[in-house]
N, C-alpha and C positions, 0 to 999 in steps of 0.2 A: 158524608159519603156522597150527597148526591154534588154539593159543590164539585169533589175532587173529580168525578165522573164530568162534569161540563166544563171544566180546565182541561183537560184531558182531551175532551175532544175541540176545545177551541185552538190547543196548540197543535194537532194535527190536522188540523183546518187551515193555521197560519204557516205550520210548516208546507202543507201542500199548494200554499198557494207563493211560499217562497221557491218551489221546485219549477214551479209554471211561470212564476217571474225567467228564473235562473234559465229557463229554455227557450223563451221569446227571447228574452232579451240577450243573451249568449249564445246558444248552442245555436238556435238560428241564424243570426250574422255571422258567426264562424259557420256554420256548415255552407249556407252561399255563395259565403268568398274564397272557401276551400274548392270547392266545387269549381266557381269562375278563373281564380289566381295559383293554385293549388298554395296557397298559405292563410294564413289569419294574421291579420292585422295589429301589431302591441299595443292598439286602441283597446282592440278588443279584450284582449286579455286582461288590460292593466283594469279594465270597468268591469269584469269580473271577478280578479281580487276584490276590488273595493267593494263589491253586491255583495259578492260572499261573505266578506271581514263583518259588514252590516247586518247581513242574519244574522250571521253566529252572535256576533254582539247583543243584537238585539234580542234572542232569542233566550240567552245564557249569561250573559252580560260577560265582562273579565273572565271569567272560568272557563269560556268557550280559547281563549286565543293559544292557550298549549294544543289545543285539537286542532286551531285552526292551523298553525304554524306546522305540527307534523304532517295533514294534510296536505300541506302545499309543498313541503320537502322534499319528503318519500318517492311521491311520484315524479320529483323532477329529478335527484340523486340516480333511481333508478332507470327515468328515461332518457337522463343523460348518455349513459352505456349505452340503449338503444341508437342514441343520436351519432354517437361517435362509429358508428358500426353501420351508419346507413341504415338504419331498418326503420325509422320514423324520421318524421321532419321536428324541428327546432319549435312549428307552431303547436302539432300535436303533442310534445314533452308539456309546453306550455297549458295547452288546455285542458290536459290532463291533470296538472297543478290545480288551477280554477276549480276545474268540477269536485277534485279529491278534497281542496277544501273544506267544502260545502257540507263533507257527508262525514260520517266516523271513519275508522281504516278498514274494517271488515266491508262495509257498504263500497269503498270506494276503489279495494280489491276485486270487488265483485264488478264495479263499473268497467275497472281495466281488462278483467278477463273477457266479458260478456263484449264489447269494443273488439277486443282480438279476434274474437270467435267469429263476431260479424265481420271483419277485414280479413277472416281467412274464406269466409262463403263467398262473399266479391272477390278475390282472389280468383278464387277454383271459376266461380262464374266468366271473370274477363280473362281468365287466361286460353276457356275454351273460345268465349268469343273471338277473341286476337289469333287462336288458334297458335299459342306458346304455348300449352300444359307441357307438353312432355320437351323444350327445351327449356323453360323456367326449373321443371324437376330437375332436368339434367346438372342446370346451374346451380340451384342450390345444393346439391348433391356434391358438386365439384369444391362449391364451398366451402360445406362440412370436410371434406376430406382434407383438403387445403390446411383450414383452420387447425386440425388435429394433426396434423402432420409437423407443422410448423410450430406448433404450440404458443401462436400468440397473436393476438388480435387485428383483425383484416377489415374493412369495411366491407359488406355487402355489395354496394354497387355504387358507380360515380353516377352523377348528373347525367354523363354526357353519355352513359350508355343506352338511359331511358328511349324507349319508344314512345311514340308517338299513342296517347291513349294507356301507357300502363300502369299509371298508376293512380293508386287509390285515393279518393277526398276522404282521410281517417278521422276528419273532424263530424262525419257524418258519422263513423262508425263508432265515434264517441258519444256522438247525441243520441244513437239508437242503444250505446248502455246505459247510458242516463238515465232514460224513457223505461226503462226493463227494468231500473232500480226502483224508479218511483212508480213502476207497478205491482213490482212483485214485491218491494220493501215495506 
């Protein structure tokens, strides 16, 4: 009894310290150079599969890589749609992969929604600063209607329509679901 009690706490000791790896060494250089470049680097990511692939391995040995593989799926299949729709960038589908690997699907559902949440409070935050709130509403509103009207898939917005300042580093607001999983998880 008392062994299984000090396994126990050494693997959540090494899993929290594979979370603390995963966020120095990832979510930080991603959020950075989202912040500086608005994208992340396929350095980045490609050295997060491999961090990831090596917990889960090491952690689980072989039995981990169906978890890991849906992990990294899910979130791309899904934020594919986003991508094609303009609502995320090609890095954020990607990082969102990395980190969903890492975690089970419940955990990693929780990281994408909690990410969203915080990119819709920066949202609401710089749309008053820019002082867009009520023609971003109007636009997404024109979208919906749009959308529904025609009954088939639009992109959100071009490149070339952005302002100067509007948009968000989502790799930040990935790293702060992260941080929310490995506190409240």
């Amino acid at each position: 009894m008392i062994t299984l009690v000090y396994k126990r706490k050494e693997s959540v000791a090494v899993k929290m310290l594979q979370e603390i790896a995963l966020i120095l060494c990832i979510l930080l250089p991603a959020s950075l150079e989202d912040i500086r470049h608005l994208r992340v680097s396929n350095a980045i990511i490609i050295y997060g599969l491999c961090l990831s692939l090596f917990f889960r391995l090491e952690s689980s040995g072989f039995y981990a890589l169906p978890d890991y593989f849906i992990g990294l799926a899910l979130p791309f299949l899904f934020g594919f749609i986003l991508y094609k729709a303009g609502v995320l960038g090609a890095s954020d589908v990607k990082l969102f992969s990395v980190i969903c690997s890492n975690y089970s699907i419940s955990q990693g559902l929780f990281i994408i929604a909690i990410s969203f949440l915080v990119g819709a409070i920066f949202s609401v935050f710089l749309m008053i600063r820019c002082h867009t709130f009520g023609s971003r509403l109007m636009y997404f509103y024109h979208f919906i209607s749009q959308l529904v009207q025609e009954k088939r898939p639009k992109k959100y917005f071009e490149k070339s329509q952005l302002e100067e300042g509007s948009v968000i580093p989502f790799a930040v607001c990935i790293s702060l679901g992260t941080v929310t999983q490995m506190l409240v998880g």
